[in-house]
N, C-alpha and C positions, 0 to 999 in steps of 0.2 A: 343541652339536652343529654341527659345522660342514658345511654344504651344496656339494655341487662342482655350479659353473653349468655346463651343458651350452646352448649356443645354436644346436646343430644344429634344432632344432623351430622357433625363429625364423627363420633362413636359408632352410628349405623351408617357413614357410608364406610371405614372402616373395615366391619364387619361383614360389612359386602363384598366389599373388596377381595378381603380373607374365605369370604365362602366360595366367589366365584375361583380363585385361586386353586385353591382345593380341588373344588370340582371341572380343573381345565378348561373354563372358559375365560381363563383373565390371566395374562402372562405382562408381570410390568416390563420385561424384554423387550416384548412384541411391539410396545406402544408407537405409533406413528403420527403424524400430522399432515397437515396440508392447509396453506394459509393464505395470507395476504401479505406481500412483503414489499418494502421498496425504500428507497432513499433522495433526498434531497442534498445539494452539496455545492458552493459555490466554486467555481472552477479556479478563482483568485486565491481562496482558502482564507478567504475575510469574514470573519465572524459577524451576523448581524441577527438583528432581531426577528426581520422578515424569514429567512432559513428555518429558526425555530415554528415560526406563524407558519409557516407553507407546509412544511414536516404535520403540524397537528391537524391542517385541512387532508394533507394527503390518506394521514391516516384515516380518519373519520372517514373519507369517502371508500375505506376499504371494509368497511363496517360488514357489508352482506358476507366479506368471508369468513365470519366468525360464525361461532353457534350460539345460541340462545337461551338459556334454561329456561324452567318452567315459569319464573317468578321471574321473568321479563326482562332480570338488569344483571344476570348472575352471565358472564361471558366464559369462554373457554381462555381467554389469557390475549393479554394487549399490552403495547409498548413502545419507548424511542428513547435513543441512545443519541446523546448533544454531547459536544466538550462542555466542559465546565466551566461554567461564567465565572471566571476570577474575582471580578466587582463583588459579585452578587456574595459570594462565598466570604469575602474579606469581609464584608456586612456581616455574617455569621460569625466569623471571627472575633470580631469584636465586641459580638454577645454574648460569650463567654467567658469575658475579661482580658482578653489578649489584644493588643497591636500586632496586625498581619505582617511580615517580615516580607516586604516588599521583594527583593534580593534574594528570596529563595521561594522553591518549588513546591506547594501547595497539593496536597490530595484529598479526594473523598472516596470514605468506603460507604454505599449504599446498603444499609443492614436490616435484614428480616427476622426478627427475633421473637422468641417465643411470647404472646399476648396478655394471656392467663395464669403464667406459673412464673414472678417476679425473683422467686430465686433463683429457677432456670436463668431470667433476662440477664440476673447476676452476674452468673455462673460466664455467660454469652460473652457477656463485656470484659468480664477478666480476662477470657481466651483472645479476644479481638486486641486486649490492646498489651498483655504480655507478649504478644508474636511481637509487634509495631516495636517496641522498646528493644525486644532482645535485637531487632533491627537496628535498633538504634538512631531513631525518630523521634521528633516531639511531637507531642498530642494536643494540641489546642482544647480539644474538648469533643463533645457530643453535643449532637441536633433535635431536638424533638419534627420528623418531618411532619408540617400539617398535613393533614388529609380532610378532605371533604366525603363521609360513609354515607350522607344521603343519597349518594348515585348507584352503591352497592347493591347487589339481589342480597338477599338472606343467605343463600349459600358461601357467596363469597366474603360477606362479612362475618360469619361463623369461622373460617377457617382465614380470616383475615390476622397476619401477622403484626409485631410490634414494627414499626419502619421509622428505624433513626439513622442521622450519619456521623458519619465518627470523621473528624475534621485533623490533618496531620502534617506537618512542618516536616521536608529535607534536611537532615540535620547534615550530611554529607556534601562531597564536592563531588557531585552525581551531575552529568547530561539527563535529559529528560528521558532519553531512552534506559537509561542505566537505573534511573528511578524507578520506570515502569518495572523493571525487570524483577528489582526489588521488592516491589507493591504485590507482584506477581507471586513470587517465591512466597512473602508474609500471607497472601490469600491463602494458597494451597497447605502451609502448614496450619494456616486458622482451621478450615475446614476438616485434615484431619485428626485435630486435637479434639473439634467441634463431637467428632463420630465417636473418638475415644474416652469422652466425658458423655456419651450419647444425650446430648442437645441439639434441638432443633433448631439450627441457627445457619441462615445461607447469605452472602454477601455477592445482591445482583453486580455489584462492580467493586469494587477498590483501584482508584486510575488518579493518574495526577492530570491527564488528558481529557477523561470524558468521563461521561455520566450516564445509568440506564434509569429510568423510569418504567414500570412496567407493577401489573398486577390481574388479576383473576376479575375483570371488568371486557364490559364492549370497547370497540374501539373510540365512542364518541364521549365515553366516560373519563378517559386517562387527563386529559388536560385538566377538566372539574373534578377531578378525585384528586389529584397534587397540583396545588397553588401556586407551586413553583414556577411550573413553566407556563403561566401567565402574567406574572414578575417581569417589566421591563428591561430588567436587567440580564434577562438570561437572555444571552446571545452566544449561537453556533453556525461553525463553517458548515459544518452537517449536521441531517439527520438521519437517523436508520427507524423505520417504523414497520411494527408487524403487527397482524390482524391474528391469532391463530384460530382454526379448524380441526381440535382434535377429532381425530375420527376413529380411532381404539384406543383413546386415553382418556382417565382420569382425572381434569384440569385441578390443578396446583397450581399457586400462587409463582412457590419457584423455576417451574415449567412454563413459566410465560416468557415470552422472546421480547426482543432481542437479547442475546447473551453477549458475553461478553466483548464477544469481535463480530460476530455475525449474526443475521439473522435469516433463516430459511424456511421457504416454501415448496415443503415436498416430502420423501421415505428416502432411508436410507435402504436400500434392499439388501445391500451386502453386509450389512451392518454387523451381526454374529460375527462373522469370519475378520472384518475390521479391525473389532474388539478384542478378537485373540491375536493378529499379529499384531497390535500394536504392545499386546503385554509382554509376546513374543521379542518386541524390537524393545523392548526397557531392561530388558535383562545386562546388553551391553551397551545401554545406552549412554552417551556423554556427551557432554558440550563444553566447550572453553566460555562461552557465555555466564554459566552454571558454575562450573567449578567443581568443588567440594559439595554445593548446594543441589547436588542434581539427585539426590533421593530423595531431597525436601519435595518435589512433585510427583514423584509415583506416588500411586497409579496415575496416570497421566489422565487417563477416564473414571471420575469419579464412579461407585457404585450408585443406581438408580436413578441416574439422569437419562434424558431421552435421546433419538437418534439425533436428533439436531445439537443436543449439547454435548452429545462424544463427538461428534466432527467437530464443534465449535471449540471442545477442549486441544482437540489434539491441533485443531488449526491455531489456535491459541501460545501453545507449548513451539511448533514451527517458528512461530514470530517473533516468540522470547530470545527465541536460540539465536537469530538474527537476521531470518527468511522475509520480505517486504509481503503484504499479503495478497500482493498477485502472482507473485513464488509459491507463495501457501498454498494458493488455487489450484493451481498448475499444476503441483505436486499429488493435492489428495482428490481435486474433479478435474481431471484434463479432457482431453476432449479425445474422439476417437482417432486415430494417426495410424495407427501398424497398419492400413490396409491405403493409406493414401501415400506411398511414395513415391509417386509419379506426379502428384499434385500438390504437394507441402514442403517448402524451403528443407534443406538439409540440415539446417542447424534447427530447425525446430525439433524435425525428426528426432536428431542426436542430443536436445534438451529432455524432449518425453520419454526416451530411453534411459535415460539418466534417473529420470524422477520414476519409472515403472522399474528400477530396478532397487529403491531405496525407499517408496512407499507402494502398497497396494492402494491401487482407485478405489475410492467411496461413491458406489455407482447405485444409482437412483433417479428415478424425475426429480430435481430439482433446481430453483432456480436460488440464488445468493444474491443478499446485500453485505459487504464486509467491509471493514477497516483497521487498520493499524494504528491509527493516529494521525498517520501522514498521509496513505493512500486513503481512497474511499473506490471500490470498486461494486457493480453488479456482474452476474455472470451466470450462464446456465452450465448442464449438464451434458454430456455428451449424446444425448439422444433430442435434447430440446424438448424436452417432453413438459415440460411448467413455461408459462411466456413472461419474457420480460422485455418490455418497451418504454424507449426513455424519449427524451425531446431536450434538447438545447437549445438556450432563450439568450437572446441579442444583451440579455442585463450579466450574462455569466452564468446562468444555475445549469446546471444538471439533476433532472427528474426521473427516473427509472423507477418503474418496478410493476407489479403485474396486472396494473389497470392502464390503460391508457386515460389522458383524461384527469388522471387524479388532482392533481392541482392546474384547474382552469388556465392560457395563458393563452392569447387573445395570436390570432395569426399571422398575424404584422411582428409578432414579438418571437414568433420562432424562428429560427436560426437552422433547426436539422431538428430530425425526428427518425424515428423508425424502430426497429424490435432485433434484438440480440438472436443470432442461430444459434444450433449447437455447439457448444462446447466452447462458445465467445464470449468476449469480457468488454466492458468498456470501464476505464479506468480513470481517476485523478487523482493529479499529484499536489498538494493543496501547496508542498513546501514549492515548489518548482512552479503552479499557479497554471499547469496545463492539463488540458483532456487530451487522452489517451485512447485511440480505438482498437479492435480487435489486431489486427495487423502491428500496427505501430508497439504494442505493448509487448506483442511475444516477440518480435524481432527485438527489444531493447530486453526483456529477457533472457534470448538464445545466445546475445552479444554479451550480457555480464557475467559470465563463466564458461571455463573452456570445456563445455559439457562435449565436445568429440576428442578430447584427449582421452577425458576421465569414460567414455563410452567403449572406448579401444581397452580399457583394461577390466572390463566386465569380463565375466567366466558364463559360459553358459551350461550348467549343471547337466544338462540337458545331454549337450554332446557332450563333455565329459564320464557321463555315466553309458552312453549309448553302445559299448561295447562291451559291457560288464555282464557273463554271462545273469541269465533268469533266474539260478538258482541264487545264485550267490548273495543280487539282487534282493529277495523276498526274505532270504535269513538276517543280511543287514539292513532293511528295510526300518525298523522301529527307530536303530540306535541313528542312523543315518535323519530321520525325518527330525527327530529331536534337535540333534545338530545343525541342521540346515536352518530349521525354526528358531535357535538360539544366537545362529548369525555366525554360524564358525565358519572360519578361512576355507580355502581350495585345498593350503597345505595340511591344516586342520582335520579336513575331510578326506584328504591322500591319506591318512594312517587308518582310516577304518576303510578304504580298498586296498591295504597293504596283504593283507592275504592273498590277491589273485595277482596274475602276473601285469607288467603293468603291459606287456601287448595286447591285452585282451583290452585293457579298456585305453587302448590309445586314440 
């Protein structure tokens, strides 16, 4: 059946866009969501088929928290994120004339590319796969991914992208971590060659670990829209699936969750202020992870992505650098502590200290599904203000996320149950083949660095500046806030208080 593209619906919503813009009622800043989120995850970290089957039910029964367009089948954005069936992928391989090189490490880039303008698609594919080579990768080839468009509303098939994968061979003597890294680095430089050729070109994953499925559908659409994951052969330890609910956004294709590492249900409220320190903390930003390669990802938050994909970037960039992603958590949503230290271990104390003096919290109602590759954790926010409830089953799965209920599992078969507080995490380690509870996680966090040494040699600006008269104060005020903002030392910051005596601000 062949389809005739009409893109009169995109040019007027567009133009809507651009008038409400104008007219200050539409800021793509401002945009927020609130969804359905949750995961499935064997506790063994054994890939099967059922994982994938339970993930696509979970999903579906989170359908009510999406929105609905007028044309019945147009969703605000749905998704799930699996490892990558190796089997299933080698079959691809092979379709393109290659023998799969068993002995080495295997990736797909899942790519959204322009539909209608095949020069653009061109233009896309040079960019996607001169990064990969200057890498120094082989390229097996390219996928045509099927799709089923009868499930689509009109809306979303109008603004429906081209969706192929680009299939690529380790050519190095890389660990899988050390690959990701690289896969990592090759994204971010795609995408900004992508802006500077301005093509409309976004890659929901590049991962030699997993894989995103996601698009501008319901949630009961995604499995019958990609055939894929009804393929016997794709099997995963996890799944991440999200429903979304935008509620002053615009749904796009590429704003559909799960993103890269996470997937969220909730606002970022701090988000503005976020967004400036972290451009703030890239100025002397470095990692040994990175190397020489660490300007290849600034801006670390793409322009025009949403709250949940500047967290998920910057939580992303955390895990590159070598942070586990219940470190990540801990770091950018921890839970409230400065007023409980009469009732919280000391070494957690002297962990959240550590992390509130090296990232600002991204504080908001919400609730996280995330992973690494290794871990898979959920977890809320420090007010608990989104619910997340999970159940552990006598067969090994782990179910979380914010229905109870989502995947039926008969009462004889559960094993524990219950709902995540504030600011808690429940966690698995799929390499290690155990669950992790709120307690048990941050204690083996507090214990793998010695965050009360590195807490003993914090400066508190605060009493440092506390005796420096008022005036003096308001005159270096500007040159001072700049500094601070850019990450400069104590002794750094001694030469702009060198004019007053230093008893005054002892």
């Amino acid at each position: 059946m062949t389809t005739t593209y009409d893109d009169s619906w995109v040019k007027a919503e567009e133009a809507k866009r651009a008038w409400m813009h104008e007219h200050s009622l539409y800021k793509a800043d401002d945009e927020h969501a609130s969804c359905g989120v949750g995961l499935v995850v064997s506790i063994e970290g054994k890939p099967s088929r059922g994982v994938v089957e339970k993930g696509i039910q979970a999903l579906q029964a989170v359908w009510h928290r999406g929105a609905v367009d007028a044309d019945g089948k147009t969703g605000d954005g749905a998704g799930i994120h699996v490892q990558i069936p190796v089997r299933f992928f080698y079959d691809q391989v092979r379709r393109t004339g290659h023998e799969p090189a068993l002995d080495k490490l295997i990736a797909v880039g899942q790519v959204f590319l322009p539909r209608t303008d095949f020069a653009a698609q061109e233009r896309c594919r040079t960019i996607v796969e001169s990064e990969v080579l200057r890498m120094g990768h082989y390229i097996y080839g390219w996928r045509h991914v099927p799709v089923d468009i009868s499930v689509l509303g009109e809306k979303a098939n109008a603004t429906r992208p081209e969706i192929e994968q680009i299939l690529i061979r380790c050519e190095k003597p890389l660990s899988t971590e050390e690959f990701e890294r690289e896969l990592y680095i090759i994204r971010r430089r795609i995408e900004k060659a992508a802006v500077a050729a301005q093509v409309n070109l976004y890659l929901a994953s590049l991962s030699c670990r997993s894989i995103i499925y996601k698009g501008m559908m319901l949630a009961e659409q995604v499995a019958t829209f990609y055939p894929d994951l009804q393929d016997e052969r794709f099997e995963s330890a996890f799944a991440i699936f999200h429903q979304r609910y935008s509620t002053n956004t615009f749904p796009q294709w590429a704003l559909a969750q799960p993103f890269r590492m996470l997937a969220h249900n909730g606002e970022i409220n701090t988000l503005k202020g976020n967004v400036n320190w972290t451009r703030s903390h890239e100025i002397r930003m470095s990692s040994d992870a990175f190397g020489e390669m660490a300007e290849d990802i600034k801006p670390i938050i793409p322009s025009g992505t949403s709250d949940s994909g500047a967290l998920d970037s910057v939580f992303e960039a955390l895990v590159r650098a070598g942070r586990s992603a219940p470190m990540a958590k801990t770091i950018l949503v921890p839970e409230a502590w400065s007023k409980m230290t009469g009732e919280m271990p000391k070494a957690w104390q002297d962990m959240y200290a550590y992390c509130n003096s090296i990232m600002e919290p991204w504080d908001g109602p919400a609730a996280l599904a995330m992973t690494d590759g290794r871990w898979v954790c959920g977890g809320l926010d420090r007010n608990g203000l989104r619910p997340l409830r999970y159940v552990v089953t006598t067969d090994g799965l782990l179910v979380a996320g914010s229905e109870a209920g989502m995947v039926p599992v008969e009462e004889r078969n559960v094993r524990e149950k219950g709902a995540l507080g504030p600011g808690q995490m429940i966690a698995v380690d799929m390499e290690e083949g155990r669950l992790y509870h709120d307690v048990e996680i941050k204690d083996r966090l507090a214990a793998s660095q010695p965050f009360s040494q590195w807490v003993e040699k914090v400066v508190d600006l605060n009493a440092l500046l506390r005796d420096v008269p008022e005036k003096a104060l308001f005159a270096g005020e500007e040159l001072r806030r700049r500094q601070i903002a850019a990450g400069y030392s104590v002794e750094e910051l001694e030469q702009v208080l060198a004019p007053w005596p230093r008893t005054a601000r002892s």
